[in-house]
C-alpha positions in Angstrom: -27.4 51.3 -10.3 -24.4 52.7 -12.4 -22.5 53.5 -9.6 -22.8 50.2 -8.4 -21.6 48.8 -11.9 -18.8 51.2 -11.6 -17.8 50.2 -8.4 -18.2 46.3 -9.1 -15.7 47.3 -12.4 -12.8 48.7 -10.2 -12.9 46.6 -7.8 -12.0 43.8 -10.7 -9.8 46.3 -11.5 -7.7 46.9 -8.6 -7.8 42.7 -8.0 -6.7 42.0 -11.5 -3.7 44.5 -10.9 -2.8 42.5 -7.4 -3.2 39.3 -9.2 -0.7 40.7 -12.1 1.5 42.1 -9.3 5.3 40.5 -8.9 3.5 40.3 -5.1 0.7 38.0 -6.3 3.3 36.1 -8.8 5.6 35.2 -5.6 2.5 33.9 -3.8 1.4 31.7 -6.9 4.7 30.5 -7.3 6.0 29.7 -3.9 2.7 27.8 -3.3 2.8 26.0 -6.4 6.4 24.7 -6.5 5.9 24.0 -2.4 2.1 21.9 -2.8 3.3 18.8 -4.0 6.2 18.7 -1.6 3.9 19.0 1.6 1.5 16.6 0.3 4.5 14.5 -0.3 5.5 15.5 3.8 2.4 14.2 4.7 1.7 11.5 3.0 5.3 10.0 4.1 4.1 11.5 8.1 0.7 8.7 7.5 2.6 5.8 6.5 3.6 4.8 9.9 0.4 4.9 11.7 -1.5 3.4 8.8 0.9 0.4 9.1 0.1 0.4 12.9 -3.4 0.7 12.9 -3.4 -2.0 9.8 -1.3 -4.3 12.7 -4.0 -3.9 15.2 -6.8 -4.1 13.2 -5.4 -7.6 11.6 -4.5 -8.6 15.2 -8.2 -7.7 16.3 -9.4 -9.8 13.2 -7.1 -13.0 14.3 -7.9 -12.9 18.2 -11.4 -12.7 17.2 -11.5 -15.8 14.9 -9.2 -18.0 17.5 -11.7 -17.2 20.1 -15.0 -17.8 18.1 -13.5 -21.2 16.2 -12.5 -22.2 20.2 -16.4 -22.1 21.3 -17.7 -23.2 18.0 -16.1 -26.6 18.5 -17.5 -26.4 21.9 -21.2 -28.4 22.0 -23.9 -27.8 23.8 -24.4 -30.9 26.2 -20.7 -30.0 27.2 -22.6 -27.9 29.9 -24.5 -30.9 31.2 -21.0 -32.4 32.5 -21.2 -29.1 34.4 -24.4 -29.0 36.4 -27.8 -30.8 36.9 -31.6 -30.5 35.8 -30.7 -28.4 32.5 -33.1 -28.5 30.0 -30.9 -28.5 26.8 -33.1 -30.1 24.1 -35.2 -26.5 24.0 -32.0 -24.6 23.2 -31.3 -27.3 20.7 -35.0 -26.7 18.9 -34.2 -23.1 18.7 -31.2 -23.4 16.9 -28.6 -23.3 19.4 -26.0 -25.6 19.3 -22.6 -24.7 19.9 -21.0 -22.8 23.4 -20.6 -20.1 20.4 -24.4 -19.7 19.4 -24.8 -18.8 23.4 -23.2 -15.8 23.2 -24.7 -13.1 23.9 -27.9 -14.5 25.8 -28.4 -13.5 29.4 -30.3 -15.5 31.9 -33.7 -13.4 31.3 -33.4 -14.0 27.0 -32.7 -18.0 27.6 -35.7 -18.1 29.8 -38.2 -16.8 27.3 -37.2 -20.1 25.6 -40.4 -22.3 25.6 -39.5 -25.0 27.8 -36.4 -24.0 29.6 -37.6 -22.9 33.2 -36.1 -20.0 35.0 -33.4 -22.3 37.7 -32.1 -23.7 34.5 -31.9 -20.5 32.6 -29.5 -19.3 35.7 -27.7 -22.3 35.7 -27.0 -22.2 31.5 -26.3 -18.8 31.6 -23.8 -18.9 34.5 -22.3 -22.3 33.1 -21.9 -20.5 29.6 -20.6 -17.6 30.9 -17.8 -19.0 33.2 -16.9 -21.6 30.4 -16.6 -18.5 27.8 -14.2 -16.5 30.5 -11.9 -19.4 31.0 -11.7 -20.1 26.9 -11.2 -16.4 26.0 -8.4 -16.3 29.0 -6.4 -18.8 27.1 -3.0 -17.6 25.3 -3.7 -17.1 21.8 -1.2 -18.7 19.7 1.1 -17.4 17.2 0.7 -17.2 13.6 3.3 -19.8 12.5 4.6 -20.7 8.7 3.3 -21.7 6.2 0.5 -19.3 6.9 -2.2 -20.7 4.7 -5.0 -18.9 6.7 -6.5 -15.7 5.2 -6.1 -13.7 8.8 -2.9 -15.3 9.7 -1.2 -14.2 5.9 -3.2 -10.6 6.7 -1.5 -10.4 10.2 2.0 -11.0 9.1 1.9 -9.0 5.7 1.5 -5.9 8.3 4.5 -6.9 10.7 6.3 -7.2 7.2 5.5 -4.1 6.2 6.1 -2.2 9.9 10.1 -4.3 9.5 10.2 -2.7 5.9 9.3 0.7 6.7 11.2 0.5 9.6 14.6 -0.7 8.2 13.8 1.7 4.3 11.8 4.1 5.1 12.1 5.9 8.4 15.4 7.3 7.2 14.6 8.8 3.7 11.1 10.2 5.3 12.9 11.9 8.2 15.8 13.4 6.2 12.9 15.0 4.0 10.6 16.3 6.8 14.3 18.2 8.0 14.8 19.6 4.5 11.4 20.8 3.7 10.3 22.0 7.2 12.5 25.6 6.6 11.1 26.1 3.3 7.6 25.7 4.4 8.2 27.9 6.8 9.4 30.5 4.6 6.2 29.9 2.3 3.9 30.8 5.3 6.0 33.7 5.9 5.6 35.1 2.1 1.8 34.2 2.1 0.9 36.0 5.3 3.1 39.4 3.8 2.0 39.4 0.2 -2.1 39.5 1.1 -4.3 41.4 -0.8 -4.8 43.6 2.0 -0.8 44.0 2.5 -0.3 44.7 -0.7 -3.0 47.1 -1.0 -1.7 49.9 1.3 1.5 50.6 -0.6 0.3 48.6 -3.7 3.3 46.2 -2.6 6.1 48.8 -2.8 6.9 48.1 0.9 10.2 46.7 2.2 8.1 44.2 4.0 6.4 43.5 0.7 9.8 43.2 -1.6 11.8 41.0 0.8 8.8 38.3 1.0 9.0 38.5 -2.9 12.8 37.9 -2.6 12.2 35.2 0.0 10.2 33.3 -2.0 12.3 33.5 -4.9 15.2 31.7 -2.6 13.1 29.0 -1.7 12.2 28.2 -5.3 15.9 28.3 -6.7 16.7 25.8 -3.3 14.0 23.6 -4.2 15.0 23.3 -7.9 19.3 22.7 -6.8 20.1 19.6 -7.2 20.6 18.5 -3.5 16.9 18.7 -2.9 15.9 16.8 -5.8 17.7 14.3 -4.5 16.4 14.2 -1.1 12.8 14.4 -2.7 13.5 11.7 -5.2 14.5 9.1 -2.3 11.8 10.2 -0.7 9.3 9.7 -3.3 10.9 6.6 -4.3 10.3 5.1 -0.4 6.7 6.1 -0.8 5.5 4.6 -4.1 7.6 1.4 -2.6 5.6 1.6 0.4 2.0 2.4 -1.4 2.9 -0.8 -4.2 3.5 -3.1 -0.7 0.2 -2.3 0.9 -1.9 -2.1 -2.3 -0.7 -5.8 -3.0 -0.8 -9.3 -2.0 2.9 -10.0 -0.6 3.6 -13.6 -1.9 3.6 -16.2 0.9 7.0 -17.6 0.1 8.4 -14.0 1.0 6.8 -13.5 4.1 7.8 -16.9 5.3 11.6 -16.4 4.1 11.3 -12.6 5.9 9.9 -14.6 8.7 12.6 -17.1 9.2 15.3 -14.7 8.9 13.4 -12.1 11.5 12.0 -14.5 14.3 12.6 -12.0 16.7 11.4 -8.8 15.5 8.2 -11.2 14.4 7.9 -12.2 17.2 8.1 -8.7 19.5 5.3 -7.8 17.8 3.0 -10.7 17.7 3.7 -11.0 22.0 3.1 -7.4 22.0 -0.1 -7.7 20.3 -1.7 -10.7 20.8 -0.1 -11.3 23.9 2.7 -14.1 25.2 2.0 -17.7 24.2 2.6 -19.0 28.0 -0.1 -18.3 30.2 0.6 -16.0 33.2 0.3 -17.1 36.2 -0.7 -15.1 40.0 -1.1 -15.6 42.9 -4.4 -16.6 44.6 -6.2 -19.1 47.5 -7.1 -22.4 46.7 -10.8 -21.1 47.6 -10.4 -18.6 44.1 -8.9 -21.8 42.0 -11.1 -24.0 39.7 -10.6 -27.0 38.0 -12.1 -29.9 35.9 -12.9 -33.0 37.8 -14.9 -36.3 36.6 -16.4 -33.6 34.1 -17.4 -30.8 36.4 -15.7 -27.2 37.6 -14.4 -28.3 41.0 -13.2 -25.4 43.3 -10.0 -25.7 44.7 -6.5 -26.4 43.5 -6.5 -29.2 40.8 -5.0 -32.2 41.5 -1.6 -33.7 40.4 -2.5 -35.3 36.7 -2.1 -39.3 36.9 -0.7 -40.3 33.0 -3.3 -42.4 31.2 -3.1 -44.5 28.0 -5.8 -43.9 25.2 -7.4 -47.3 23.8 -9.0 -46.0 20.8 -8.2 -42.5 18.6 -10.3 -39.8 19.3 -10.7 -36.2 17.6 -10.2 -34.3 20.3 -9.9 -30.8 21.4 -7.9 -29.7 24.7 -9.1 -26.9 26.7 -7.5 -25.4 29.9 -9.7 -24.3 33.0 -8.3 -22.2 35.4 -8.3 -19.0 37.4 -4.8 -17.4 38.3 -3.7 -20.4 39.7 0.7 -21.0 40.8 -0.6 -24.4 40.1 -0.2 -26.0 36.8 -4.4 -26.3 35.6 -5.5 -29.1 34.9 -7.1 -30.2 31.0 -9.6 -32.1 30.0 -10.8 -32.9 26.7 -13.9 -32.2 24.5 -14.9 -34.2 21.7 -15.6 -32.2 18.4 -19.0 -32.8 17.5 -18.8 -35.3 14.7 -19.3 -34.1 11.2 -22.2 -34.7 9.1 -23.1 -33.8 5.7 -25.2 -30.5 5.6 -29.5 -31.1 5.2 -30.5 -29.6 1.7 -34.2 -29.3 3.7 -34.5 -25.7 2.4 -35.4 -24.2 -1.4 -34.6 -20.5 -2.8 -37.7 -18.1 -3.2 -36.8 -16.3 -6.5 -38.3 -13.0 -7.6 -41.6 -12.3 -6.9 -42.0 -15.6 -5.3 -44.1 -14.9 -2.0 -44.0 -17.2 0.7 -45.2 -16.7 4.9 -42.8 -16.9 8.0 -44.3 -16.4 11.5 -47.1 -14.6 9.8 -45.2 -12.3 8.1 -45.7 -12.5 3.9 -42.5 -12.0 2.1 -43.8 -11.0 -1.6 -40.3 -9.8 -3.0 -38.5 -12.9 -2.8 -34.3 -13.5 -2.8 -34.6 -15.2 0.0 -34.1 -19.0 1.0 -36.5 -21.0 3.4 -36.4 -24.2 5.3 -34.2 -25.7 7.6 -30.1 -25.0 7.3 -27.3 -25.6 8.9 -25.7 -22.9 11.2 -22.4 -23.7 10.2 -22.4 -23.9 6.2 -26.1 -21.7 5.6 -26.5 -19.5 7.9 -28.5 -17.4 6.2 -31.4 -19.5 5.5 -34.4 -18.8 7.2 -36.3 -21.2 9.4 -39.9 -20.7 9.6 -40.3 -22.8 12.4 -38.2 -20.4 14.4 -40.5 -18.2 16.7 -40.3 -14.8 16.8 -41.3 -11.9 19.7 -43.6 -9.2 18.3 -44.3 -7.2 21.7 -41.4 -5.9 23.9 -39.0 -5.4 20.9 -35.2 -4.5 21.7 -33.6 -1.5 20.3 -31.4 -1.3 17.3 -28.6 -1.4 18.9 -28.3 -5.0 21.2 -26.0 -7.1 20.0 -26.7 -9.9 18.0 -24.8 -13.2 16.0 -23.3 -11.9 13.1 -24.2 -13.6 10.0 -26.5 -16.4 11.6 -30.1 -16.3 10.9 -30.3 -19.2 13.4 -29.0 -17.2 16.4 -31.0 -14.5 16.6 -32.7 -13.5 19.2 -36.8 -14.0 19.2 -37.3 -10.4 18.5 -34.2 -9.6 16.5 -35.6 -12.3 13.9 -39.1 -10.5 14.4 -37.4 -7.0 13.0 -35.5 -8.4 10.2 -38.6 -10.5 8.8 -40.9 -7.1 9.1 -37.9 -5.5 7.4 -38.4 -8.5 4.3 -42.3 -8.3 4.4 -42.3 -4.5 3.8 -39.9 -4.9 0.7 -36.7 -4.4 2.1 -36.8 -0.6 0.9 -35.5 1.1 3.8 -32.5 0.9 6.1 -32.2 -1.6 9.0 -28.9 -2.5 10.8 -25.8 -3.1 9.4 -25.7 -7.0 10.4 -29.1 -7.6 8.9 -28.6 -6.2 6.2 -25.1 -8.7 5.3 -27.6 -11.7 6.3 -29.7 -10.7 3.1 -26.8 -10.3 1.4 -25.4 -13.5 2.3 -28.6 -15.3 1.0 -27.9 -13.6 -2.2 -24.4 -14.2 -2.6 -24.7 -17.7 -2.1 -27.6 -18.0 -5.1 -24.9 -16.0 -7.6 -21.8 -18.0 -6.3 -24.3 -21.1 -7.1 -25.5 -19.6 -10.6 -21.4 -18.6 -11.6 -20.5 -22.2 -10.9 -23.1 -24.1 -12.7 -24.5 -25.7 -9.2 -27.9 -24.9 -10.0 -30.2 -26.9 -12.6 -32.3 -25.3 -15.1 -32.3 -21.7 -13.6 -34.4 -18.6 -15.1 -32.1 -16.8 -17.7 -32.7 -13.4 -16.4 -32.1 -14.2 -12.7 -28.1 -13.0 -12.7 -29.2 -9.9 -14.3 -32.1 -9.6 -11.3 -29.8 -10.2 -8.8 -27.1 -7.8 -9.7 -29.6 -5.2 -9.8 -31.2 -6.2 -6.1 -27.2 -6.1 -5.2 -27.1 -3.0 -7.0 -30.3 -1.1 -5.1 -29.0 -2.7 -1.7 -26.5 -1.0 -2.3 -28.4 2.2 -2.9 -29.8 2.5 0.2 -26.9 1.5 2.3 -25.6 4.8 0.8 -25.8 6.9 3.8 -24.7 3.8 6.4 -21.6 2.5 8.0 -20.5 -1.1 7.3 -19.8 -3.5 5.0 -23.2 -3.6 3.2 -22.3 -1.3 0.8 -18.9 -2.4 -0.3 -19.6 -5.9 -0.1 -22.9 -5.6 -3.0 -20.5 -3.4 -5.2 -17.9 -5.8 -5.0 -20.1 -8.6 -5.5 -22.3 -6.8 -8.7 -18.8 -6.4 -10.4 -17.7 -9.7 -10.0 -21.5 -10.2 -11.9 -20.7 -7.9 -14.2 -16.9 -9.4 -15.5 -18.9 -12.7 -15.4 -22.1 -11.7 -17.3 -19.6 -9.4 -20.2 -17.2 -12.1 -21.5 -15.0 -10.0 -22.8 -17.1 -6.6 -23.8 -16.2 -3.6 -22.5 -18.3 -2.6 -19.8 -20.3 0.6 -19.4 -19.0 3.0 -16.2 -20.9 1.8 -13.3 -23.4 4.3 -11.8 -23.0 3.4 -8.0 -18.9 2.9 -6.7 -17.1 3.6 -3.4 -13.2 4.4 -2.9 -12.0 1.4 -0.8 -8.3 0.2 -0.1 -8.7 -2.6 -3.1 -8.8 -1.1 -6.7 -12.5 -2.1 -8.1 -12.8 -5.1 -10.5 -14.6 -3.6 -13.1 -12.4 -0.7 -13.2 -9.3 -3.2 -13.3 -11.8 -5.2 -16.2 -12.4 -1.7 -17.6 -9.7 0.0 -18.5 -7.8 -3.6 -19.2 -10.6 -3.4 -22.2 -9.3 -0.2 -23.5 -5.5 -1.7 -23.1 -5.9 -4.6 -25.2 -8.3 -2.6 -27.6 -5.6 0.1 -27.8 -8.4 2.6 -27.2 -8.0 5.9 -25.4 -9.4 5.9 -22.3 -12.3 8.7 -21.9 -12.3 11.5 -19.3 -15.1 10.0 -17.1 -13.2 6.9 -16.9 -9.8 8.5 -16.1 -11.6 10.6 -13.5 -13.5 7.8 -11.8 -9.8 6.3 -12.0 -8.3 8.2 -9.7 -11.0 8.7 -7.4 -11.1 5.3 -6.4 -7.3 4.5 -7.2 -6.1 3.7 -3.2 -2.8 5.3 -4.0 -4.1 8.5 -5.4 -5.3 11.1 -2.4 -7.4 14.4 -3.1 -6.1 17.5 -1.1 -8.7 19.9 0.6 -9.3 22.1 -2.8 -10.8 18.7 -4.4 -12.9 17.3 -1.6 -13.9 20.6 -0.6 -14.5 22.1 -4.4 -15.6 18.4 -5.9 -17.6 20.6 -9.0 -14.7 23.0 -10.0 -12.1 20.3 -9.8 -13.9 17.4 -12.3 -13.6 20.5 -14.4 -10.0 21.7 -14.1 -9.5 17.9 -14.1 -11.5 17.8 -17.7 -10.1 19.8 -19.2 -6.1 19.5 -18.1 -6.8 15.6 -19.4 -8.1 16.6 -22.3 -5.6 19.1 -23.0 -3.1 16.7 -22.6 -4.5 13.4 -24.2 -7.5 14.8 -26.4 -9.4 12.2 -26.8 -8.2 10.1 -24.0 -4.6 8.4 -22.8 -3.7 5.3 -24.7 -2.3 3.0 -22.5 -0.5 0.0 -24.3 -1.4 -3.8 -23.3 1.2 -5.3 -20.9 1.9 -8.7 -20.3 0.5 -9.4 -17.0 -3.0 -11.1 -17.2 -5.8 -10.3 -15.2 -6.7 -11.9 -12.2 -10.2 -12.2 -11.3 -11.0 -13.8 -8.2 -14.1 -13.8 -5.3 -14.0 -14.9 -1.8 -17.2 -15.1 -0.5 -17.8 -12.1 1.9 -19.6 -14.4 5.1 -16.0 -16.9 4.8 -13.7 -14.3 4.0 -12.2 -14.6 7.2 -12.4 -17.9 8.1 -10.5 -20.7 8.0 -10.6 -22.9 4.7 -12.0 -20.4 2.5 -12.1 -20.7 -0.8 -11.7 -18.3 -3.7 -13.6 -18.7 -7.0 -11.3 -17.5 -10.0 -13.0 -17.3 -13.4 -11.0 -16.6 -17.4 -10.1 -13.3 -17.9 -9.8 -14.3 -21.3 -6.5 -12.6 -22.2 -7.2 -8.8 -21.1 -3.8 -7.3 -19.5 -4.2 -5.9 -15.6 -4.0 -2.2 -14.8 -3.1 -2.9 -12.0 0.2 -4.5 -12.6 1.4 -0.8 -14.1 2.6 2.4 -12.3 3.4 4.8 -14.9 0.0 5.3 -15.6 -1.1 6.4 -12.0 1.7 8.7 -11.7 0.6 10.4 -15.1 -2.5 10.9 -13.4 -1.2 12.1 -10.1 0.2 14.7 -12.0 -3.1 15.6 -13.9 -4.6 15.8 -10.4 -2.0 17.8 -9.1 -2.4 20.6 -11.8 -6.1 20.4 -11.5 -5.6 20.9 -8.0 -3.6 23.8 -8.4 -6.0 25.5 -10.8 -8.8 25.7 -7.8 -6.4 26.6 -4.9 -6.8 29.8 -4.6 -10.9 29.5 -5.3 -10.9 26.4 -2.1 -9.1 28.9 0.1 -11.1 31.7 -0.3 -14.4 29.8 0.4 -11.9 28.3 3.7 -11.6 31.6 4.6 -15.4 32.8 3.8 -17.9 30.3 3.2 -20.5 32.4 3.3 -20.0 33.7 -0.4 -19.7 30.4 -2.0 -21.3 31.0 -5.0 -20.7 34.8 -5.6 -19.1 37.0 -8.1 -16.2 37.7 -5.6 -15.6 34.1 -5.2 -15.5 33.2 -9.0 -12.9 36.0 -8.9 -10.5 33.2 -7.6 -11.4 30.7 -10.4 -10.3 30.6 -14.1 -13.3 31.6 -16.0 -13.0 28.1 -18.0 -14.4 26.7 -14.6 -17.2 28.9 -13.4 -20.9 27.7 -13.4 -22.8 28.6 -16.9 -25.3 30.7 -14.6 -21.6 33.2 -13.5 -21.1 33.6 -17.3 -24.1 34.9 -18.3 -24.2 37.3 -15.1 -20.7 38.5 -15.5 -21.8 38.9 -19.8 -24.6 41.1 -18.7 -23.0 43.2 -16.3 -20.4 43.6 -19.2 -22.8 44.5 -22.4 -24.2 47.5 -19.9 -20.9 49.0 -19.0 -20.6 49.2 -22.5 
């Protein structure tokens, strides 16, 4: 056993000598002064296809709401002006009553409808379908000024930001990536000739060995000269520019002036996503044209309009029908079903309350029950609803999102099994946002006073039913999670007025800073408290402008440490941060109308606490905490790259300051140490 002690002890040795070696110093230093310059490279290398995919993704968002408000306003007996013998009032009992709340049935699912028979399920289906086609082939329009709508605003603050990084950034980001390239490749070159194993052969008095260390002592005087720090301060300027642009709302007035001044560039984009405003026409037989006539899809070219005078105002909605036609289509015009107030037929079934839909008993409660409207509840439950307990579907068919109404027989089946067994395990993604929405509604009511005589405690329950949703959405996909986060610390600013709150348990990293963190630390600002180490590192792990490098993701134990004890070493007891004079905002859109037209945002009184947010100084301070910590476990995350296998052994703790290691590496390197003594 002692020559295995022995052999253990100069091993250490002959490392410790390498890692004291002007070899080993090169290494450390090269790397260190090149890091933060090739995270710089490639955070500059993201920012163009994070503003591109934020352009599609906002484009995908608008098409989609266009296309859905298009057949929403669409009723059902418009498909009685289309064919004969349909039996309509069926698909009206079941909750369907808009061209939208048909999509996604087939012939075969309409059929299983108790009174529509199978010739009018072909005919509904096919009527529906063809009616969908022709509305979806329709040019979408353009976003126009003043942009009030939340996915129109969304849409052009991305073109805004591809014209800004187009006409400030490309340049500065490009100049860099030419000055840094050489000098990363001269780091690679040090790194692969100053190895252990390279340096151990001649214990680095090679030629190979000394010029590498002279290599890397070039790069580091370059980097320091004044001409780089230039380039690398334009740079870096460009990027927080860029990061303080996406992280924030633009104001509308901006995007309309940048707007009016760029119609063109605006414009590029929009046709090249969304497509040109002017429908295109081919070329095609008057056997393969459609068209409206005296209220039906007619085949055949349409017929030359004849001008008509209206006699009385009506609200009414013009669609085109065609197929490829040289022809000019033909409209017609579809009333919008009138509005009425929405039926309060339904109650909310609070904690514990218990109550039996389609023979399932829900016991937990946080639901609501009765009869809603599709359009402004549609997450209350209708027991009259029938549901399909043999034959279920899979997980995955599709199903309305958000519309308990809609569901299909044995969708609504799933979901209420899923309520009667506690809602304690996982179901889809969609299901689980229609519980939420039911809940969200009941707070939104409770925050605004719209509810009479509620229990005292039933905010507190429903933040912590947000709170184990949540929970088990952990390990999911989707929106679920986020959206119950978001929602508990909107709870939570409410339910404090004013007191600091405690560090919340359960958080994700998401491209919005968290309220309660915003809440948070404000309470430290206007306090003029230091802000504690688990607060400054749950900071910057959710801060959207701060990014960990592989040592931290892959080493998440050893960096909290390093970045523990840098922050500590540096602040003590915690940075002091003094109050600006930017109030807090706090506002809450609910989740279900966040993307639709007319939503509305509920802001509540921040009573005076100053907004992180609105500060910059402070992230970069931290940025440069995280850098350092980063630093401290390089060499540690590369080794495990390199060999996994030995995570957790002496050899790899070798790479780690001792501050950081595990308690249980202490106490085995402390014994091995008392018997070489």
């Amino acid at each position: 056993m002692i020559w295995l002690f022995l052999f253990l002890l100069l091993l250490a040795g002959v490392f410790v000598t390498y890692r004291l070696s002007p070899a080993s110093r090169a290494r450390k230093r090269v790397t260190s002064v090149l890091r933060p310059l090739e995270q710089l490279k490639q955070e500059l290398l993201e920012q163009p296809s994070r503003t591109q995919d934020a352009i599609g993704g906002a484009a995908n968002k608008y098409v989609q709401g266009v296309q859905a408000a298009r057949l929403r306003v669409i009723p059902l007996d418009e498909l009685k002006k289309h064919g004969e013998g349909m039996r309509l009032q069926a698909l009206k009992d079941a909750g369907i009553r808009t061209l939208s709340d048909l999509q996604g049935w087939d012939e075969f699912r309409i059929s299983q409808v108790h009174g529509v028979g199978p010739k009018s399920a072909s005919m509904i289906a096919a009527i529906a379908r063809q009616l969908t086609n022709t509305a979806r082939s329709l040019p979408i329009p353009h976003p126009t000024p003043p942009f009030d709508i939340d996915v129109e605003r969304e849409l052009i603050q991305a073109i805004y930001l591809q014209r800004w990084l187009e006409q400030n950034f490309v340049s500065p980001q490009e100049h860099f990536e030419r000055t840094i390239s050489p000098h990363l490749d001269s780091r690679d070159e040090v790194l692969e000739h100053t190895k252990f194993m390279s340096w151990l052969w001649t214990f680095g008095s090679s030629d190979s060995v000394r010029t590498r260390i002279e290599l890397a002592s070039g790069v580091c005087e370059e980097v320091d000269g004044a001409n780089f720090r230039a380039v690398h301060n334009q740079a870096t300027a460009a990027l927080i520019e860029i990061q303080k642009l996406r992280a924030n709302r633009i104001g509308n007035d901006l995007l309309i002036q940048d707007f009016n001044a760029n119609r063109t560039f605006y414009e590029s984009l929009l046709t090249r996503q969304l497509g040109s405003t002017k429908q295109e026409s081919t070329t095609s037989s008057s056997k393969e044209q459609v068209h409206v006539e005296f209220g039906r899809i007619t085949t055949g070219p349409p017929p030359v309009p004849v001008p008509r005078t209206q006699t009385a105002p009506e609200n009414l909605l013009m669609i085109t029908v065609g197929m490829g036609s040289t022809v000019k289509t033909a409209d017609f015009s579809i009333p919008s079903p009138p509005k009425k107030e929405p039926e309060k037929n339904y109650r909310w079934y609070g904690k514990g309350e218990s109550t039996t839909v389609q023979g399932f008993e829900l016991r937990t409660g946080f639901i609501y029950v009765g009869k809603g409207s599709a359009t402004d509840n549609p997450f209350v439950i209708d027991p009259q609803l029938l549901v399909q307990r043999d034959n279920p579907s899979s997980a995955d068919e599709w199903f309305h999102l958000g519309d308990y109404q809609a569901l299909s027989a044995d969708v609504r089946c799933r979901y209420l099994r899923w309520l009667s067994q506690g809602a304690i395990t996982q179901i889809e993604n969609d299901l689980g946002l229609l519980y939420f929405y039911g809940l969200e509604n009941r707070v939104l009511g409770l925050i605004q006073n719209k509810i009479l005589d509620p229990p005292a405690e039933e905010i507190a329950e429903l933040r912590d039913e947000m709170l184990r949703i949540a929970k088990l959405f952990s390990s999911a996909g989707g929106s679920v999670r986020e959206a119950c986060i978001r929602l508990a610390d909107f709870i939570s600013f409410y339910s404090l007025n004013g007191a600091t709150p405690e560090l919340p348990d359960i958080w994700m990293r998401t491209y919005e800073f968290p309220l309660i963190m915003r809440y948070g630390l404000g309470c430290f600002m206007r306090d003029r408290k230091p802000i504690p180490v688990e607060w400054a590192m749950r900071w910057v792990e959710v801060e959207p402008t701060i990014y960990f490098r592989t040592p931290a993701t892959r080493c998440p134990q050893e960096f909290g440490a390093a970045f523990a004890a840098t922050y500590m070493k540096r602040f003590g007891d915690g940075l002091i941060i003094p109050p600006n004079k930017t109030p807090l905002k706090v506002t809450y859109t609910p989740w279900w109308t966040r993307y639709s037209p007319g939503s509305k945002e509920i802001k509540l009184d921040t009573k005076g606490i100053p907004d992180i947010a609105a500060l910059s100084t402070p992230v970069q301070t931290l940025k440069e905490i995280v850098d350092q910590s980063t630093a401290a476990i390089d060499s540690y995350s590369r080794f495990l790259g390199r060999t996994p296998q030995k995570a957790g052994t002496l050899e790899a703790y070798l790479n780690l300051p001792v501050a950081f290691w595990p308690e249980d590496a202490k106490k085995t390197t402390a014994g091995i140490k008392n018997q070489l003594r």
